[in-house]
C-alpha positions in Angstrom: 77.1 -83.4 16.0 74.3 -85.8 14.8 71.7 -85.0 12.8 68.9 -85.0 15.9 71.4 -82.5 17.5 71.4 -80.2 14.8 67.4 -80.6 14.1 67.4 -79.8 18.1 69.9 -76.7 17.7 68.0 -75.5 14.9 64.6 -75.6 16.2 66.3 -74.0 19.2 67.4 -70.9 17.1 64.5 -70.2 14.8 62.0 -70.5 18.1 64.5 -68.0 19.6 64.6 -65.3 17.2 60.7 -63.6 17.6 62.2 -63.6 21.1 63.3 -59.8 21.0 60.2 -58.7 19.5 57.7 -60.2 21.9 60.1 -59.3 25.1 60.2 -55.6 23.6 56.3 -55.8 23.6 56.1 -57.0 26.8 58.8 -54.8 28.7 56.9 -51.6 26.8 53.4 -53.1 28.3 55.0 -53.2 32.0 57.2 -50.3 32.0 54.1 -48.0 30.5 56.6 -46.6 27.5 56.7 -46.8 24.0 60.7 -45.4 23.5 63.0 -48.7 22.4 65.5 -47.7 24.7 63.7 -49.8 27.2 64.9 -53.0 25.3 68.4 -52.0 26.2 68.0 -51.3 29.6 68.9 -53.6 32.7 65.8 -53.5 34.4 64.1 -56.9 35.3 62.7 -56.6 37.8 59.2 -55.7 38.1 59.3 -57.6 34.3 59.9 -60.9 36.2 57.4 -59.9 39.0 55.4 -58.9 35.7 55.9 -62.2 34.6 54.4 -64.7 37.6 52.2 -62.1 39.3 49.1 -59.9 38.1 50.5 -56.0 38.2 47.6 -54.8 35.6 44.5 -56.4 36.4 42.5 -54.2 34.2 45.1 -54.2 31.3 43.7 -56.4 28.8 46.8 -56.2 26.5 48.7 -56.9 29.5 47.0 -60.1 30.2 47.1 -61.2 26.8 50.7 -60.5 26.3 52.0 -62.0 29.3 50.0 -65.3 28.9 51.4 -65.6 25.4 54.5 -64.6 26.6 54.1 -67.3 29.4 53.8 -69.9 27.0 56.5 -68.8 24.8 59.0 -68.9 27.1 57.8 -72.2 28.6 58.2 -74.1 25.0 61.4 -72.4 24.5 62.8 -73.8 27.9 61.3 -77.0 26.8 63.5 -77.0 23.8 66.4 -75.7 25.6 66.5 -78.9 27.7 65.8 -80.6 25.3 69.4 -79.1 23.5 71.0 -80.4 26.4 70.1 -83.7 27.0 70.3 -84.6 23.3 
């Protein structure tokens, strides 16, 4: 491995690990619950319809946490190719 591949595989890691906490936020915002068990649960869903569409109109927090979520993700598939073409 070269040293961009490592920087890459790094920033690729530490950008993944706040990853559970903000998709536990999220999934607790669209499936109306505060118990942790939906974290382990296989529903996605209405999280990916959650995701692209508007579900919650008048949810502020809703809106808020899926735009930031939105852009989370995005960067992280950003560095993900990134990974893989390096």
């Amino acid at each position: 491995m070269t040293t961009i591949e490592i920087i890459f595989f790094a920033l690729f890691f530490i950008w993944g690990i706040p990853l559970v906490k903000y998709r536990s936020k999220f999934r607790k915002i669209v499936y109306q619950t505060n118990s942790w068990t939906i974290n382990i649960k296989p529903y996605f869903i209405k999280e990916t319809i959650a995701l692209f569409k508007n579900i919650y109109p008048e949810n502020q927090e809703y809106l808020k946490m899926r735009n930031f979520y939105r852009r989370y993700l995005l960067i992280y598939i950003v560095l993900f190719i990134l990974v893989i073409t390096v």
